[in-house]
C-alpha positions as CSV (number, residue, x, y, z in Angstrom):
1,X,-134.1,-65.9,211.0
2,X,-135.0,-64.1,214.4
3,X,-137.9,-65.0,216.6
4,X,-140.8,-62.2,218.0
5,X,-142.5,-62.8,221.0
6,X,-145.2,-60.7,222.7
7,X,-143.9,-59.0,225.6
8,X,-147.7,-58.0,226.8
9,X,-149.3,-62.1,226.8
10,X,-147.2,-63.2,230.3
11,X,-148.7,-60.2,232.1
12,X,-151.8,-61.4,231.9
13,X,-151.4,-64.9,231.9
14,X,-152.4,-65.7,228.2
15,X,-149.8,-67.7,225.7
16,X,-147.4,-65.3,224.1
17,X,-147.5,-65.3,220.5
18,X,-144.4,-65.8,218.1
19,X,-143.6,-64.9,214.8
20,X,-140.9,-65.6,212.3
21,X,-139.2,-63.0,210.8
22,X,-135.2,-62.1,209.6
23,X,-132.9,-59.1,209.5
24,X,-129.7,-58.2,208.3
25,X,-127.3,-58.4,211.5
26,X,-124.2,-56.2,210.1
27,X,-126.8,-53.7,209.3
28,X,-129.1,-53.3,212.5
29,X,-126.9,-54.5,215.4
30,X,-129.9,-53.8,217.8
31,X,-132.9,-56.1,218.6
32,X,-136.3,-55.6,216.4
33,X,-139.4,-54.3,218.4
34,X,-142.3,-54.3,216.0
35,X,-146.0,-54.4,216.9
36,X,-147.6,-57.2,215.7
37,X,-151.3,-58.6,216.4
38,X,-151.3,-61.0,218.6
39,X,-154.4,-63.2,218.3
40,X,-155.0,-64.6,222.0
41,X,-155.5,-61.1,223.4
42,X,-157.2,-60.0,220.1
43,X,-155.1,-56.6,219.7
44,X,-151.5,-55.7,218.2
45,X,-148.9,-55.8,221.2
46,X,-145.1,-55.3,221.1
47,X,-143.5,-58.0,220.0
48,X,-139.4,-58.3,220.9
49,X,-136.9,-60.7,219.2
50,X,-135.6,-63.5,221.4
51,X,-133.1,-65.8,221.2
């Protein structure tokens, strides 16, 4: 399980949103980037895993 949060919410002083999501870690070493909608500035931001 990894964790996505909105990289666009601190900028403007709004709560980031977070989803829930997994991946296989042998196969994609790299952290995910996906755009997601985020529902406290009403439009799909990037979203980038965290810890």
């Amino acid at each position: 399980m990894v964790t996505l949060e909105c990289t666009e919410a601190r900028k403007e002083g709004k709560a980031p949103s977070r989803y829930l999501t997994t991946r296989n870690k042998k196969l994609k070493t790299e952290k995910i980037e996906l755009k997601k909608y985020n529902p406290f500035l009403r439009r799909h931001t990037l979203h980038r895993e965290i810890k």
